[in-house]
C-alpha positions as CSV (number, residue, x, y, z in Angstrom):
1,X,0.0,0.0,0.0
2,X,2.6,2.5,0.3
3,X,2.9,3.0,-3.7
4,X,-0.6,4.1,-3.2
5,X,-1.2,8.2,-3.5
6,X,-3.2,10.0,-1.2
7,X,-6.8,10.1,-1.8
8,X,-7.0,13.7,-1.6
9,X,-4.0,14.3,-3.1
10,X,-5.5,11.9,-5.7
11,X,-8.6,14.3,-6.1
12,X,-6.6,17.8,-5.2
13,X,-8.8,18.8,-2.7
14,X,-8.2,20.0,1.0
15,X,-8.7,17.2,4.0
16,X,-11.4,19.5,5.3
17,X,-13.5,19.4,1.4
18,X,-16.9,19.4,1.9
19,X,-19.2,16.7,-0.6
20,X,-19.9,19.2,-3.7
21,X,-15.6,19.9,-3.8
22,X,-15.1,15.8,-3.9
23,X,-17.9,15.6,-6.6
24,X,-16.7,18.7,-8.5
25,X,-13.1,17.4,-8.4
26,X,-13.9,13.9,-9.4
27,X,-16.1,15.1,-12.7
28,X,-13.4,17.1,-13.5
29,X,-11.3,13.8,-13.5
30,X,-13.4,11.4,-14.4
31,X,-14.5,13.6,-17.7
32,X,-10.8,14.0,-18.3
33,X,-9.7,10.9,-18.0
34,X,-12.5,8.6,-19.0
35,X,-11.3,5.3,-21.1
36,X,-14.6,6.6,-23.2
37,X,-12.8,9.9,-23.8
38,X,-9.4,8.2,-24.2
39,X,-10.0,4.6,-26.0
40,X,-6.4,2.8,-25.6
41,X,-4.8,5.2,-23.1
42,X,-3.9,2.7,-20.7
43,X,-2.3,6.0,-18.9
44,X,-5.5,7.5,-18.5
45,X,-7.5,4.7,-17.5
46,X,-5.1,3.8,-14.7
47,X,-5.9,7.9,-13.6
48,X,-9.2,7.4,-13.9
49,X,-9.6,4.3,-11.6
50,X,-7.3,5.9,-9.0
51,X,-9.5,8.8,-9.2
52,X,-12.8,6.5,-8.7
53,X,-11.3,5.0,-6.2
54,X,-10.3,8.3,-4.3
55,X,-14.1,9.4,-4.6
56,X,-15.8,6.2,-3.6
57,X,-13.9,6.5,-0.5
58,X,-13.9,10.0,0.1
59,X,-17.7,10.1,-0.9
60,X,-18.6,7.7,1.5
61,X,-18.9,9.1,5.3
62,X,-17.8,5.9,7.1
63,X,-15.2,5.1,4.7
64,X,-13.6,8.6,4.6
65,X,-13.8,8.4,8.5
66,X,-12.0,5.2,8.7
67,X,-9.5,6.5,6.1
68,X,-8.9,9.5,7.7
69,X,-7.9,7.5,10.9
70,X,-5.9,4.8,9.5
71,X,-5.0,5.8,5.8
72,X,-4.5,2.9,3.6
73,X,-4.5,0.6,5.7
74,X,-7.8,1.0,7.0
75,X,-9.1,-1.6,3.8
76,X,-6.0,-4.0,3.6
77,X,-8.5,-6.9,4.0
78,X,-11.3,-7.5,1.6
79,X,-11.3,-3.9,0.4
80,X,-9.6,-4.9,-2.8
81,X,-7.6,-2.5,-4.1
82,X,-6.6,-0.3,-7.2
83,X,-5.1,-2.6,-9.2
84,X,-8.3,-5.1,-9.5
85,X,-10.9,-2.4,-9.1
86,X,-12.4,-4.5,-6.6
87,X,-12.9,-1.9,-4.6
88,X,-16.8,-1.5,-2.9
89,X,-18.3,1.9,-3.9
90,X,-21.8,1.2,-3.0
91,X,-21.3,4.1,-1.0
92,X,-20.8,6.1,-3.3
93,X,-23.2,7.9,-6.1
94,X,-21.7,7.9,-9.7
95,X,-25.0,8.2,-11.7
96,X,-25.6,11.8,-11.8
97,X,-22.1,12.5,-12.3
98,X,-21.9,10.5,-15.8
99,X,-25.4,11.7,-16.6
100,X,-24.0,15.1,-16.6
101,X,-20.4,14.4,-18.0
102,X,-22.1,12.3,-21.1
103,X,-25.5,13.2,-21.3
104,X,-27.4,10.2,-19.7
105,X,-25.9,7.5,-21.2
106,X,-25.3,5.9,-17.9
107,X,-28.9,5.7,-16.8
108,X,-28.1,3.8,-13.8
109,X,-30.7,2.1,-13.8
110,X,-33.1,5.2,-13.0
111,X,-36.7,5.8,-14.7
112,X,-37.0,8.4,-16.8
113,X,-40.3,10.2,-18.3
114,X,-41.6,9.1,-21.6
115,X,-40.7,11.6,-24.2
116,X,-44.0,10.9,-26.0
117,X,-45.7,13.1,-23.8
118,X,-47.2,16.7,-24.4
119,X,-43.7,19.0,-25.5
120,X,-43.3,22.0,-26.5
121,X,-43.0,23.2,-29.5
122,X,-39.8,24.9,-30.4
123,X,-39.0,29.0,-30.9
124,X,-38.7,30.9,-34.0
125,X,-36.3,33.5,-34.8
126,X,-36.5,36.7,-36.8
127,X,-34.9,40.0,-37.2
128,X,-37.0,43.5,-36.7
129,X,-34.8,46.8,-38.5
130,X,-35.6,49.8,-36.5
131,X,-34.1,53.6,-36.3
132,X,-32.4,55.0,-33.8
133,X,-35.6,57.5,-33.0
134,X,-38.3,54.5,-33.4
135,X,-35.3,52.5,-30.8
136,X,-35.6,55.7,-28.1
137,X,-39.4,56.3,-27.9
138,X,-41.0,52.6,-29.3
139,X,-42.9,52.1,-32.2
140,X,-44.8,49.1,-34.2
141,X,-43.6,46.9,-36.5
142,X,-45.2,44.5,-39.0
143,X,-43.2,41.0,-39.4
144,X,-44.4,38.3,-42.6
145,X,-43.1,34.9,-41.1
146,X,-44.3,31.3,-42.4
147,X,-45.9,29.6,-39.5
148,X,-46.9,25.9,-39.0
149,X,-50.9,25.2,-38.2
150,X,-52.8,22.4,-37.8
151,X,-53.8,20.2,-41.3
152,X,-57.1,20.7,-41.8
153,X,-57.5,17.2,-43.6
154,X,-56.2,15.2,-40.6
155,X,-56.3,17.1,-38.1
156,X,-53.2,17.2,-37.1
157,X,-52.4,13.3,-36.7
158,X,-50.1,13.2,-40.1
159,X,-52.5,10.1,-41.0
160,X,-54.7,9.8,-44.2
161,X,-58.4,10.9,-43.3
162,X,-59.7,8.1,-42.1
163,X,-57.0,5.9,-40.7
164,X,-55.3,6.3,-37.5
165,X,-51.3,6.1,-36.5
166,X,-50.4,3.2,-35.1
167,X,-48.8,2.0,-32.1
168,X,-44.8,1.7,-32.7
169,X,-43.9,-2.3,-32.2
170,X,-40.3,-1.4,-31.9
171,X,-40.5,0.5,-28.9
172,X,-44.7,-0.6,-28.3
173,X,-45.5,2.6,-27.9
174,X,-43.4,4.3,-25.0
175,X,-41.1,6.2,-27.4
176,X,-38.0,5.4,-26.1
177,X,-35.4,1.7,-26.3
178,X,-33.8,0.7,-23.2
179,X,-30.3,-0.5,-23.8
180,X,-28.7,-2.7,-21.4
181,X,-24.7,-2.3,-21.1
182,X,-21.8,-3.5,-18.7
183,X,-19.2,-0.8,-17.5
184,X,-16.9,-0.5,-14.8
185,X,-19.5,0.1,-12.4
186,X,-21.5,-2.9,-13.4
187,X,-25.0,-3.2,-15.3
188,X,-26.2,0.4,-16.9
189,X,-28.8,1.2,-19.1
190,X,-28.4,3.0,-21.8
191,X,-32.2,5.3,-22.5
192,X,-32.8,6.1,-26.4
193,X,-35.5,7.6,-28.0
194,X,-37.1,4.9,-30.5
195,X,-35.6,5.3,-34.0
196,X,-38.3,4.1,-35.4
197,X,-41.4,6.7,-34.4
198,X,-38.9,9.3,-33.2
199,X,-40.1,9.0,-29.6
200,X,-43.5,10.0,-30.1
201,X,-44.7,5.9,-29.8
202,X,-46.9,5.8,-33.0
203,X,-46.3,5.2,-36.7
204,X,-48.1,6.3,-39.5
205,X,-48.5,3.9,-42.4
206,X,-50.8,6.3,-44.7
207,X,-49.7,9.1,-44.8
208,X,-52.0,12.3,-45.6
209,X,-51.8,13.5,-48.7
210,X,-52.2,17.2,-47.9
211,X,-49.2,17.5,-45.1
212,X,-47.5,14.4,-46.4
213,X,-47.6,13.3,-42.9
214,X,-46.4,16.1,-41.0
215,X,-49.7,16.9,-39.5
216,X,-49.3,20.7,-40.3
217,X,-49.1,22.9,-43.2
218,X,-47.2,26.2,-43.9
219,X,-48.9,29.4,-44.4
220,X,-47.6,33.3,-44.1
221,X,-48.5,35.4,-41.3
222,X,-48.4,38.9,-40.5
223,X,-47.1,39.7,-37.1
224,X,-47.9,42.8,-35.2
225,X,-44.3,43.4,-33.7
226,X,-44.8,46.2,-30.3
227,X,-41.1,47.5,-30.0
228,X,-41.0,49.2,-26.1
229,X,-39.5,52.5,-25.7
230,X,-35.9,52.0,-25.0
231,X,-34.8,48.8,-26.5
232,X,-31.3,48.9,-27.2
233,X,-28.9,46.9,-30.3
234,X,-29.3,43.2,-30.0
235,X,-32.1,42.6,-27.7
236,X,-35.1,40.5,-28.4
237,X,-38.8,40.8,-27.9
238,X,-40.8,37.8,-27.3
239,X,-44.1,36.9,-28.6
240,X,-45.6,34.1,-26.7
241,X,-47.0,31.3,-28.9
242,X,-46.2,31.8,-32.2
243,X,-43.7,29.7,-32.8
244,X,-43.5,26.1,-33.8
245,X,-46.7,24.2,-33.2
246,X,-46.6,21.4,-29.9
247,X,-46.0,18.1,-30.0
248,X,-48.4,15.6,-28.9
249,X,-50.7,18.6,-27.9
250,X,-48.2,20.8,-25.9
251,X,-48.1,24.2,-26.3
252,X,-46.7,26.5,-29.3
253,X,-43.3,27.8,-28.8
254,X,-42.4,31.4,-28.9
255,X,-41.3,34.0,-31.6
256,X,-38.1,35.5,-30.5
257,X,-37.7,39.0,-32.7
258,X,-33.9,40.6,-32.8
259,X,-34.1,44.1,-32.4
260,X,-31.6,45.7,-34.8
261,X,-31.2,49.6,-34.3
262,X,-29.2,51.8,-37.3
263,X,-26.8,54.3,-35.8
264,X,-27.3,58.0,-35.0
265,X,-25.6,60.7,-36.8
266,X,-25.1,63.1,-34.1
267,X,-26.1,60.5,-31.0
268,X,-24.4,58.0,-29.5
269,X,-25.8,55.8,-26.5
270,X,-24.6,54.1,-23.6
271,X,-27.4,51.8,-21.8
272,X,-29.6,55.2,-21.2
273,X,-27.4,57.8,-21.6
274,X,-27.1,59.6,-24.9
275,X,-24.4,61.5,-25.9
276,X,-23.3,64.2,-28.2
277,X,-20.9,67.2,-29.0
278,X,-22.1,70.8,-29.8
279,X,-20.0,73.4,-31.8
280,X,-19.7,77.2,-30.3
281,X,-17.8,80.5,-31.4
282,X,-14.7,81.7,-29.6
283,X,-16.7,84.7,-28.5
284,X,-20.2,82.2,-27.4
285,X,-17.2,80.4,-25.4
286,X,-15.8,83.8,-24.4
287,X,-18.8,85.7,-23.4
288,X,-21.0,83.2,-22.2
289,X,-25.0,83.4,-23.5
290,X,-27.8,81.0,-25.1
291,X,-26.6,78.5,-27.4
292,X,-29.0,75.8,-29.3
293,X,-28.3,72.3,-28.6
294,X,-30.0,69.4,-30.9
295,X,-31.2,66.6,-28.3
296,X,-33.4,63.3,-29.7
297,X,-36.8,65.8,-28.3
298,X,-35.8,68.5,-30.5
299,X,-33.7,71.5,-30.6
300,X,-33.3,73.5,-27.0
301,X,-31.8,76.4,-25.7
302,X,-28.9,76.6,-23.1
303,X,-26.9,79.2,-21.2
304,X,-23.3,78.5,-20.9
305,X,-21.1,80.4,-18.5
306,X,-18.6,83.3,-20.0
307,X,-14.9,81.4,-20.1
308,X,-16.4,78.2,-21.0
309,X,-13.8,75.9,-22.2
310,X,-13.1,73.4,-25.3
311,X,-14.2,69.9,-24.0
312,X,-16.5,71.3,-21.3
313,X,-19.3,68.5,-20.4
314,X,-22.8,69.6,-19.7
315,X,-25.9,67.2,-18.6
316,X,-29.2,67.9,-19.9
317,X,-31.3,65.6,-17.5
318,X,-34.1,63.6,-18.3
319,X,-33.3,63.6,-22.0
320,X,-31.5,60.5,-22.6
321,X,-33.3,57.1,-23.0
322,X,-36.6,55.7,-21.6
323,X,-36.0,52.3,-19.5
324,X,-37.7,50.1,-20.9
325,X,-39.6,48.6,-17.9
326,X,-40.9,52.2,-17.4
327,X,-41.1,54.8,-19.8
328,X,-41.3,57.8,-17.6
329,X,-37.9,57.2,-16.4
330,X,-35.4,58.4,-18.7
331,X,-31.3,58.5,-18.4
332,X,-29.5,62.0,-19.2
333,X,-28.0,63.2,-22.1
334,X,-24.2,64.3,-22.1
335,X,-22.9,67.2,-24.6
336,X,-19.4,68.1,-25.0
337,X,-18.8,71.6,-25.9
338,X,-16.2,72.3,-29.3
339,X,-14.9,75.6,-29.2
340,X,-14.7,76.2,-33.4
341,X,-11.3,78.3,-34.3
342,X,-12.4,80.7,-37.6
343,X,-10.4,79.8,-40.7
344,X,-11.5,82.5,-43.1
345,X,-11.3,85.8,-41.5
346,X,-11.3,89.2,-43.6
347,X,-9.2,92.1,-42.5
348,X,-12.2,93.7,-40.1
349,X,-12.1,90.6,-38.1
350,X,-8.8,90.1,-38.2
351,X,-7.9,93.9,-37.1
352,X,-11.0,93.8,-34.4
353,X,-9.1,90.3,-32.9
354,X,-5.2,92.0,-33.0
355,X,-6.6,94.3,-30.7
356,X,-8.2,91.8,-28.6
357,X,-5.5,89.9,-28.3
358,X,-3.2,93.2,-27.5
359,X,-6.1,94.5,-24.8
360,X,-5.1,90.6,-23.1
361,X,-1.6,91.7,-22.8
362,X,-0.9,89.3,-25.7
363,X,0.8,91.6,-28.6
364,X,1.5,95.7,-29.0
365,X,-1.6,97.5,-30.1
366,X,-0.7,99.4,-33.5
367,X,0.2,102.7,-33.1
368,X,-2.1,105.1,-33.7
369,X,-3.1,106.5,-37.3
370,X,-1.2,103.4,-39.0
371,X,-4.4,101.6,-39.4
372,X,-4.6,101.3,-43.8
373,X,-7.3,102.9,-44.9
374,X,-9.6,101.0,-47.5
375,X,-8.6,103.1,-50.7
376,X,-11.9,104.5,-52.9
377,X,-11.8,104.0,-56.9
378,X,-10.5,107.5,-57.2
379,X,-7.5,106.8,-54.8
380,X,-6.4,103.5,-56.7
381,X,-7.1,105.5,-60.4
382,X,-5.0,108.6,-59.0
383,X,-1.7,106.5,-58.0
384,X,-2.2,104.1,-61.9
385,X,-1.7,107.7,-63.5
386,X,0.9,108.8,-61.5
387,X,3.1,105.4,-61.9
């Protein structure tokens, strides 16, 4: 016994792991190193029984405490050991771990429900295109989908009028084959829905002429689409049944409608804030005063201070985006304010700005009387004759 690793070092867990750590650390293992997952590893399979053997100890109150006490040791004598997998792990639950690692292929023996019950039917998908406006304050959209309904000639039962399905003799009518298998934990069973009637326990041997056996038929629908105020990119609205018809008499499924929104050309959101950038003169900047601000309600008015800076951030309140659980709530709306430098200014401007800039200290004022004169027609004919 004293080639023989510690359990929990087996398992990588603390002594003091409580029974979800074991169980998470073994299906980490166990899915890992399964001879399923690794056919011919002789490596892994060795890994993987040392790892069963870890858990059906550790699993196991009694065992653990006996372990725990007197390591190893503790099931010298008609424990059985590693090497033949003799080990007892009746203790121990391994079902529900292999039903999650590979889907319920170890059945362990468990009952399941017949899966020719009442289902479901499943969703459809579609896409909606909507504007950034129609995305902010809701609107209603018109979607033309093909929808499944009932046959009319066989009432839904995929048989020709007048004949009945059948009950499937491969599976006699429960929907589902019950495979028997030997593993390393013994006998399992294998659950499998019938091949043959595709788990729903009938078969149809005339088949209706008008759904071809289907039991429905395709038509195209127009679907009144209510888009809420303040649905965002990529969300989806749902429309309860109108999807896929049930099965077996269960319940439509649902349409699920993608909500694309186009982008702004002034806005940009974040969850319910909206924001934007306004352009405003040196001297609006300078002076302070109104300025007009677009916002997704319309143009507004707003008083900035005198001195405002370049890249000055002011929130209008309550004129972002609606939440869409209530529409009287709305987020704010962010502008940054661009101070615009001129780029074409004639010599008024530029002579009225010199001396702004020299009354801020900035350059010399020009002397007085030096200021050119704007010549008249006689002045520029007088100096031509003269030249």
């Amino acid at each position: 016994m004293a080639d023989k690793r510690d359990y929990y070092e087996v398992l990588g867990v603390d002594k003091n792991a409580d029974e979800a750590a074991l169980k998470s650390a073994y299906r980490k293992l166990a899915k890992k190193y399964h001879p399923d997952v690794n056919p011919g590893d002789k490596e892994a399979e060795a890994k993987f029984k040392e790892a069963t053997e870890a858990y059906g100890v550790l699993s196991d109150p009694e065992k653990r405490r006996q372990y725990d006490q007197f390591g190893h040791a503790a099931f010298e004598n008609g424990g059985g050991g590693a090497g033949g997998f003799g080990f007892d792990f009746s203790g121990a639950d391994f079902s529900d771990i292999f039903s999650d690692l590979f889907g319920g292929m170890f059945g362990g023996g468990r009952s399941s429900s017949r899966s020719n019950g009442p289902m479901r039917g499943a969703s459809l998908r579609a896409r909606v295109n909507i504007t950034f406006e129609e995305a902010v304050f809701g609107c209603e959209k018109e979607l033309e989908i093909s929808l499944k309904e009932e046959c009319t000639a066989c009432h839904g039962t995929g048989a020709k009028p007048g004949t009945s399905p059948v009950t499937c003799t491969r599976c006699k009518g429960e929907g589902r084959i019950v495979y028997s298998q030997q593993s390393l934990f013994g006998m399992m069973q294998n659950v499998q829905t019938c091949p043959e009637c595709q788990g729903k326990g009938t078969v149809i041997k005339d088949k209706c002429t008008n759904c071809k056996g289907t039991g429905y038929t395709s038509s195209w629908k127009k679907i009144q689409v209510s888009v809420p105020a303040g649905i965002d990119d990529g969300q989806s609205i749902r429309i309860r049944e109108k999807g896929e018809p049930g099965i077996n008499g269960g319940p439509r499924g649902d349409l699920l409608v993608e909500v694309r929104v186009a982008r702004h050309p002034i806005f940009q959101r974040q969850d319910m804030n909206l924001f934007s950038t306004a352009p405003i003169t040196f001297a609006q900047a300078a002076l302070g005063g109104p300025i007009k601000i677009s916002t997704i309600d319309g143009e507004i008015e707003y008083k900035i201070k005198p001195g405002t800076q370049t890249d000055t951030r002011i929130r209008l309140e309550g004129k972002g985006v609606p939440s869409v659980r209530n529409k009287n709530v709305r987020g704010d709306h962010y502008v940054t304010l661009v101070v615009q430098v001129p780029t074409n200014l004639n010599a008024e401007a530029k002579e009225a700005l010199e001396r702004f800039d020299a009354a801020c200290g900035n350059r010399k004022a020009p002397a007085e009387g030096t200021e050119k004169k704007k010549k008249s027609f006689m002045d520029k004919l007088k100096e031509t004759f003269e030249d």
